[in-house]
N, C-alpha and C positions, 0 to 999 in steps of 0.2 A: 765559900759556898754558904749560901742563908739556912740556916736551919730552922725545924716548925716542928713545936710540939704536936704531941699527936694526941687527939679531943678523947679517943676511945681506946680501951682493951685492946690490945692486939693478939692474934691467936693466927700462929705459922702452920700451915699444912702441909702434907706432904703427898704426891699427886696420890697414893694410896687413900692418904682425906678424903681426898677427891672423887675418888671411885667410889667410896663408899658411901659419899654425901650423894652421890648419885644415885646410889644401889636402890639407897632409903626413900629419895624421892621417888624414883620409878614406881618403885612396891605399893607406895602410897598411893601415889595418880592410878595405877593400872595396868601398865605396860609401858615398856622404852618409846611406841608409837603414839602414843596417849599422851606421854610426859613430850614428848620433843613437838607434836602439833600445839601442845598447851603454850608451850615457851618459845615459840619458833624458831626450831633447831630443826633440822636433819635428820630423822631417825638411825640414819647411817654415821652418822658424826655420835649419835648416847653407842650406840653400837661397839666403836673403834675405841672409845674411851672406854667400855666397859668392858671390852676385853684384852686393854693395854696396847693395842697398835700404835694407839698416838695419845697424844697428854691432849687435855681439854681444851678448848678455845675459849673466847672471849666470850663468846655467848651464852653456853654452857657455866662458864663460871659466873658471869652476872645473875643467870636462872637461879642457881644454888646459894646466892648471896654473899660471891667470893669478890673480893678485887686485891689485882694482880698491883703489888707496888715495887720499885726499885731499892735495894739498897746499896749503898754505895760502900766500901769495909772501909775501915782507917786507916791510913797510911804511916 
């Protein structure tokens, strides 16, 4: 399997990051209905992540300036 350095810092979250990287955004924009027309998300989708029903989507983590990578462990 090819392996690829990687250009940048890497910094591992935990969906708790997550919530809170979100919390911060909201507080800033205005409101969770504010932040999700801004980013266009769902206000019912900042909603469901900010009160732990479901882990963040793709859209929501691109907003906040997240991406989602694989790792594969060693065998």
């Amino acid at each position: 399997m090819p392996q690829q350095a990687i250009a940048a810092p890497v910094t591992v979250v935990t969906r708790e990051d997550v919530v809170a990287l979100l919390r911060e955004a909201v507080a800033q924009t205005g409101g969770q209905r504010l932040w999700a027309e801004s980013v266009g998300v769902s206000p019912s989708d900042v909603s469901s992540v900010l009160s732990g029903r479901r882990a963040a989507g793709r859209a929501i983590l691109a907003a906040l300036g997240i991406t989602t990578v694989l790792v594969a462990k060693a065998s």
